[in-house]
N, C-alpha and C positions, 0 to 999 in steps of 0.2 A: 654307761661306760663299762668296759670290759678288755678283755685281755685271753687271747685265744694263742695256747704253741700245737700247732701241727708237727709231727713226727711220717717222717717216710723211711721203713728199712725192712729189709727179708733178707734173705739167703737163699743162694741161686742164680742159675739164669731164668729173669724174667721179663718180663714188660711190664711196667706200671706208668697209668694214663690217669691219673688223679686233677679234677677240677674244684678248684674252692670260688665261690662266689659269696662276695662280702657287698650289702645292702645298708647304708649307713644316712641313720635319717635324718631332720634337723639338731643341729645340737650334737650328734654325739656323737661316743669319742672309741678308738678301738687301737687298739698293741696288737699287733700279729705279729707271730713269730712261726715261721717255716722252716724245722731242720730237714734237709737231703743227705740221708747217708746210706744208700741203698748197695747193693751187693756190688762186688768189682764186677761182675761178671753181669750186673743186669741194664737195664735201660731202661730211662725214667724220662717221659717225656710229660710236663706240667704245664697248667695253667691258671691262672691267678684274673679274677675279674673282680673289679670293684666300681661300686656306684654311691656316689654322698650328694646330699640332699645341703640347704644349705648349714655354714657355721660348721659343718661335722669333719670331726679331725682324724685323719688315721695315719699310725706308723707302722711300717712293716717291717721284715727285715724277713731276708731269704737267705737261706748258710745252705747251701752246697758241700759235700766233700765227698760221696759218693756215686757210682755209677760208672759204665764203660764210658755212655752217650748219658747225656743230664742236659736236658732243656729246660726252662721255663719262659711260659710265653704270659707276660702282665700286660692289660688293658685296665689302665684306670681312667673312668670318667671323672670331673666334678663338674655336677650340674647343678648347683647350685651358689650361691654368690657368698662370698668370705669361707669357701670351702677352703681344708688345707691339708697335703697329700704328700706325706715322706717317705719315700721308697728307697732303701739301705739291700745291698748282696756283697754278700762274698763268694767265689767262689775256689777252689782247691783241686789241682788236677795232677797228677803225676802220670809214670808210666806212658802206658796209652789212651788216657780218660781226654775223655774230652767235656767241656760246662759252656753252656750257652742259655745268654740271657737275652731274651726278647721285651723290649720295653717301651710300652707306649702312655703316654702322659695327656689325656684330652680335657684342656678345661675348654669350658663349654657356657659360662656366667661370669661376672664381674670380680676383681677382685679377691683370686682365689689366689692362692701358693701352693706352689712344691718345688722338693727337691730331691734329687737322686743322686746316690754314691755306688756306686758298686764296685771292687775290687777283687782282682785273681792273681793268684800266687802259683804261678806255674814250675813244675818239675819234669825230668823226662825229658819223652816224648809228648807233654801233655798239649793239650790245644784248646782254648778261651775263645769265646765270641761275645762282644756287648753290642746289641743294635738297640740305640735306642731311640726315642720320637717323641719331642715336646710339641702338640697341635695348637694352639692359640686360635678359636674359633672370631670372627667378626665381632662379634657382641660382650668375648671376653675383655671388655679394658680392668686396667690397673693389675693386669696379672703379672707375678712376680713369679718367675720359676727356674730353675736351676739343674744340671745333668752335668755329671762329672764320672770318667772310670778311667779307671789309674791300673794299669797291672804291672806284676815283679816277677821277670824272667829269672831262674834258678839255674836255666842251663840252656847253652845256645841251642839245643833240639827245641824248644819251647818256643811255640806258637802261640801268640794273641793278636785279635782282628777288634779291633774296634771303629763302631761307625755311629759318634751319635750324632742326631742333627734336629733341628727347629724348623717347625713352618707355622708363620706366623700370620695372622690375617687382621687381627688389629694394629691399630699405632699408637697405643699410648700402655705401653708393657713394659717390664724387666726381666730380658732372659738372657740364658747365658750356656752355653757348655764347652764340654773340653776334653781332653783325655792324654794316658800318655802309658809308655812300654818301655821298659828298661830295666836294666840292671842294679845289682846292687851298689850303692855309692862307695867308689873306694875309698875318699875323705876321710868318710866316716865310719869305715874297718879300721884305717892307717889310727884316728881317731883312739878306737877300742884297745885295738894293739900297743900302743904305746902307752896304756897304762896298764898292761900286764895282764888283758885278756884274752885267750886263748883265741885264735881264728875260729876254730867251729863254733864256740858259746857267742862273741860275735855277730857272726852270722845268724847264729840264731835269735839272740836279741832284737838284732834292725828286722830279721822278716818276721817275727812276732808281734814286733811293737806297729808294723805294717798292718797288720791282716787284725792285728786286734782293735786298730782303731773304728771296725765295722761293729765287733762283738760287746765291746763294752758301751753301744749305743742302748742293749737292751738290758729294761729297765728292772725285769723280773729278777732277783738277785741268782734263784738255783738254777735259772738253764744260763745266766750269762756266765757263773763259775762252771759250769758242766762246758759249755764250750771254750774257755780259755784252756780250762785244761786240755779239749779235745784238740783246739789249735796248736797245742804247747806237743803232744805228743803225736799229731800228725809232722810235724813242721820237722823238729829234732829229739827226738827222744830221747836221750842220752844227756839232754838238758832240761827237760821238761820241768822237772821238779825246783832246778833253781830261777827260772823263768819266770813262773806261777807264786815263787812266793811273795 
């Protein structure tokens, strides 16, 4: 059992093409945690491969909030039977950034689960892509899996494409996805406001309590307080401090 944070950042304009492969045997178990926070000015094009054996559990969680261009491209196998595979992103785009997550889910043996969240909080001009791909091979029965990506338009400039979808080759499965792009709930501003809360605090509240329901999945206590605050002070600054406490 273990627990692995990767870190991506520089300063500059660059290019960074980083590959992580994760090898996971009977039995066991891994926390991955992936922060992106690379230069506004550079471009980060990623990849993430994973392969489990049976019984072996992995959670990942992918945080975006850096780069002009920010891809990651996931390929998870499970080839093995009561395998189980949670894949959690967020990602954060403002100005001109753009984050795009490429996602593909292949069980491949009996019995296995997963599930996927991913979430973008768009500002600007920014621009979000989720593709994602749950495979369901012939021989997988009793597999139970799940795809969901939700993103929070901040301004009508803001672009999100979402495409996720299932193919499925066995008949005796549980899977499901879905997704959805919108704005902030006025309800639930009219809500805030009427008991004496400012529009901006607010507003910051709902898209914090949004985007942090990805962040507080991770289990490590200093990087999941290292990124609320990071979320509290990208999102609004000005409120960050009563946000986080």
């Amino acid at each position: 059992q273990a627990t692995i944070v990767e870190d991506h950042v520089g300063h500059g304009r660059y290019l960074s093409c980083p590959l992580s492969e994760i090898r996971l045997g009977q039995g066991a178990v891994l926390d991955f945690y992936q922060v992106q926070e690379q230069d506004d000015q550079a471009r980060h094009l990623g990849g993430l491969r994973t392969y489990q054996e049976r019984d072996s559990r992995l959670q990942a969680l992918l945080f975006s909030a850096g780069g002009l261009l920010a891809r990651t491209d996931v390929a998870a196998l499970l080839d093995g039977e009561g395998a189980d595979c949670q894949l959690n992103g967020l990602t954060l785009v403002a100005g001109n950034q753009v984050g795009d997550f490429h996602v593909q889910v292949d069980h491949a043996k009996p019995h296995g689960t997963s599930g996927q969240l991913f979430k973008g909080v768009l500002e600007g001009k920014g621009r979000a892509v989720f593709d994602g791909l749950i495979r369901v091979r012939k021989d997988a029965q009793k597999t139970d899996a799940s795809q969901n990506n939700r993103n929070l338009l901040l301004s009508k400039l803001a672009l999100a494409n979402s495409n996720p979808r299932l193919e499925i080759l066995a008949d005796d499965v549980k899977c499901s996805h879905g997704s959805s792009i919108g704005f902030l709930d006025q309800d639930a501003l009219f809500y805030f406001r009427s008991r004496g809360i400012g529009l901006a605090e607010a507003q910051a509240m709902l898209v914090y309590s949004f985007a942090n329901d990805i962040v507080e999945r991770i289990q490590w206590v200093p990087l999941r307080e290292r990124l609320e605050l990071r979320l509290a002070q990208r999102l609004y600054p000005e409120a960050a401090e009563r946000i986080t406490v």
